[in-house]
NUGULO-583224 format. One line per 5 residues: their letters; for each residue x, y, z of C-alpha. Coordinates in steps of 0.5 Angstrom, whole numbers. Each point is the difference from the previous one (the first is absolute). Layout:
# NUGULO-583224
A> X:Y:Z ~ ...
//
This chain:
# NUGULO-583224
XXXXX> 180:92:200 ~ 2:4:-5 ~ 10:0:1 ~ 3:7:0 ~ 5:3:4
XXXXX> 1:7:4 ~ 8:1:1 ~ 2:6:5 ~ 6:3:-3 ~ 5:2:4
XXXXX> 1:7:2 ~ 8:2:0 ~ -1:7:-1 ~ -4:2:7 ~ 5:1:3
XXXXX> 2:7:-4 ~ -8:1:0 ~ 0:0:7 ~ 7:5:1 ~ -3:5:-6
XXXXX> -6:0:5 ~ 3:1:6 ~ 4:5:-3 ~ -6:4:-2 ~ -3:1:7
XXXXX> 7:2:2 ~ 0:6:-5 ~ -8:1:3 ~ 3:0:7 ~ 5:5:-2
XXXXX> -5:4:-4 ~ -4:0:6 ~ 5:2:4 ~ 2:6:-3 ~ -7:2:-1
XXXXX> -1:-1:8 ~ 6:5:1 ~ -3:6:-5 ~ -8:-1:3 ~ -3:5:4
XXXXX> -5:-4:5 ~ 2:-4:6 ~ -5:-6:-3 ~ 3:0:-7 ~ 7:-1:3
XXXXX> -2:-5:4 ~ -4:-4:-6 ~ 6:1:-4 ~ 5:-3:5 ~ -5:-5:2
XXXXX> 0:-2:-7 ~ 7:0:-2 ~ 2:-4:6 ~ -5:-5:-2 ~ 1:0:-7
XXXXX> 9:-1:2 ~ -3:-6:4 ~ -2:-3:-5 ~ 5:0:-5 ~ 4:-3:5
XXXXX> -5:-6:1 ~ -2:0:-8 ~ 7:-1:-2 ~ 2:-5:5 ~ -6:-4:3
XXXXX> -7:1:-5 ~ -2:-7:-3 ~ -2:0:-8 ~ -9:2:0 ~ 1:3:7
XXXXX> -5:5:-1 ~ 4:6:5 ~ 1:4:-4 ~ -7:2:-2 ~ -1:4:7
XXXXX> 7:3:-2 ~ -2:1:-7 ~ -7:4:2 ~ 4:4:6 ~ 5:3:-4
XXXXX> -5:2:-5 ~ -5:2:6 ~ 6:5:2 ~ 1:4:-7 ~ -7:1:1
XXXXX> -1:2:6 ~ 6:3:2 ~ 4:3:-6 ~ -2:5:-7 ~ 2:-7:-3
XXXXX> -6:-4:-1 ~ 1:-2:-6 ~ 6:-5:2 ~ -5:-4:2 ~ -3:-3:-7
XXXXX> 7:-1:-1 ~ -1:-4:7 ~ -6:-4:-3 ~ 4:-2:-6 ~ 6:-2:4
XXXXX> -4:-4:5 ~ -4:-5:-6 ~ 6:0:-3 ~ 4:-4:6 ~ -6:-4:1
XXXXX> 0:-2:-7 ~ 7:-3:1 ~ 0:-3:7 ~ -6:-5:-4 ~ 3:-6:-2
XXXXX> 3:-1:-7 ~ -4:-6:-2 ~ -1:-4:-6 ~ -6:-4:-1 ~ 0:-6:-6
XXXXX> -8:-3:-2 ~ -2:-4:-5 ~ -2:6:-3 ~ 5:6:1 ~ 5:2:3
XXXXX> 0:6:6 ~ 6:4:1 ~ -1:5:7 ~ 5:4:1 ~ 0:9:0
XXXXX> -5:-1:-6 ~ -4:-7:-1 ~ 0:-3:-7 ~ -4:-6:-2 ~ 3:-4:-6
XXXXX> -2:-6:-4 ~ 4:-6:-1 ~ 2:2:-7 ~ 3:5:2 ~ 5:-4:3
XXXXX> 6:-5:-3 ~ 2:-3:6 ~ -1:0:7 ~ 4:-4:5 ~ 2:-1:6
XXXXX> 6:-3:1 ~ 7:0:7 ~ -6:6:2 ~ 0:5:-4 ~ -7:1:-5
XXXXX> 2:2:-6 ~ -6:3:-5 ~ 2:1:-7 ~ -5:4:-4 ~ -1:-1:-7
XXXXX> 3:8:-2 ~ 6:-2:3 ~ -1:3:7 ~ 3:-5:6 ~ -2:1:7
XXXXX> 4:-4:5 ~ -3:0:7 ~ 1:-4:6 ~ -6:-4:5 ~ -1:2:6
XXXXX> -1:-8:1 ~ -2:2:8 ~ -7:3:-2 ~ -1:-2:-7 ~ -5:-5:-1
XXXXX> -2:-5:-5 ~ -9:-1:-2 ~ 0:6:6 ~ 1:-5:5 ~ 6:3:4
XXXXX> -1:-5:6 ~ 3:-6:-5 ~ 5:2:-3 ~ 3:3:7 ~ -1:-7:2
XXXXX> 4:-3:-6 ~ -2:2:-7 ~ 7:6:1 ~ 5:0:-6 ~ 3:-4:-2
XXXXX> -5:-5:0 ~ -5:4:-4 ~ 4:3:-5 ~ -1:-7:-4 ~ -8:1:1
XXXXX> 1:7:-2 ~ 3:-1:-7 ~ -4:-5:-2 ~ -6:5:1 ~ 3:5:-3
XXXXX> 2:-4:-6 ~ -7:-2:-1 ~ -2:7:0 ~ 4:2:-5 ~ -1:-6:-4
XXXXX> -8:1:0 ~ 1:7:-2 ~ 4:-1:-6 ~ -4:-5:-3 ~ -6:5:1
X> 3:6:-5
//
C-alpha cells in the first residue's frame, strides 16, 4: 500500500471568521430595519422585520454556538440576498452576498496538507500541489510541522491530531497511531522523499 499522509492544520482564526460574520448579518438586520420603517406596504414591513429578527438571531447563535463546517449559514446567506431582491431597490447587493457566502464556505473547509510519494498537496483558501524538490526540509517535531521550501519561505502549522490520519485510516490512528508516536514514522518518510528527489535533479 502506497504511505502518504493527511494532516488537518488547526485552525486558530475561526473564531475572528465566526465574530466578522455575525457581525455582517448584524449590519443586514440593521439595514433591514431602517429600510422596514421607510416602506410603504404592510407586507414589505412584515418581511423586512421578520428578516431582521431572523438575521439578529442568528448573530447571536453564529458568534457563540455554531460549530466549524455547520452549513447554517448558507440558509441565512441566500435569505439576505433573497431580501435585496424581493424587497429593496438594492438587488445588486446580493452578488456581493454570493461572493461572501463562497467566500466563508472556503474558510470553514479544513486546512489540511496531504504528503504522497509523489507530492505534496497544501489545501488552505487556495490549493497548491508542490513537488519534493520544492522543499529543503519537512519535519515533525514537539507538534509542530515545519515546511522549509527551497526559496526561503517557512510554513509553520500545527496538526490537528484528533482528525488527522495517516495511509487514510483515521480509525488506526485514533486508536493509537497519535503524536508522538508517529513523529518518528513520519520524518523518516519525509526524509526518504527528499532523499529520493534530490538524487533524481
Amino acid at each position: 500500500m502506497p504511505q502518504f499522509y493527511k494532516l488537518t492544520i488547526k485552525d486558530k482564526k475561526y473564531e475572528g471568521y465566526k465574530k466578522l460574520a455575525s457581525f455582517f448579518f448584524l449590519i443586514n438586520a440593521i439595514v433591514f430595519i431602517a429600510l422596514a420603517l421607510r416602506a410603504i406596504s404592510i407586507s414589505s414591513k412584515l418581511i423586512l422585520f421578520t428578516s431582521s429578527f431572523i438575521l439578529l438571531a442568528y448573530s447571536v447563535y453564529n458568534w457563540s454556538y455554531k460549530k466549524k463546517k455547520e452549513r447554517s449559514y448558507i440558509i441565512v446567506y441566500l435569505l439576505i440576498a433573497a431580501i435585496w431582491i424581493s424587497d429593496t431597490p438594492f438587488w445588486y447587493f446580493s452578488i456581493l452576498l454570493f461572493l461572501l457566502l463562497v467566500l466563508q464556505f472556503r474558510m470553514e473547509s479544513d486546512f489540511t496538507i496531504a504528503l504522497t510519494e509523489q507530492n505534496i498537496i497544501v489545501n488552505g483558501f487556495i490549493k497548491k500541489s508542490f513537488g519534493w524538490q520544492d522543499f529543503n526540509n519537512i519535519v515533525l517535531k514537539d507538534d509542530l510541522l515545519t515546511l522549509d521550501f527551497t526559496n526561503n519561505r517557512i510554513l509553520q502549522v500545527e496538526p490537528d491530531w484528533n482528525v488527522s490520519a495517516p495511509n487514510a485510516e483515521i480509525e488506526s490512528w485514533e486508536a493509537g497511531e497519535g503524536y508522538p508516536e508517529t513523529e518518528k514514522k513520519f520524518n523518516d518518510f519525509c526524509r526518504q522523499q527528499l532523499k529520493i528527489a534530490a538524487s533524481s535533479i
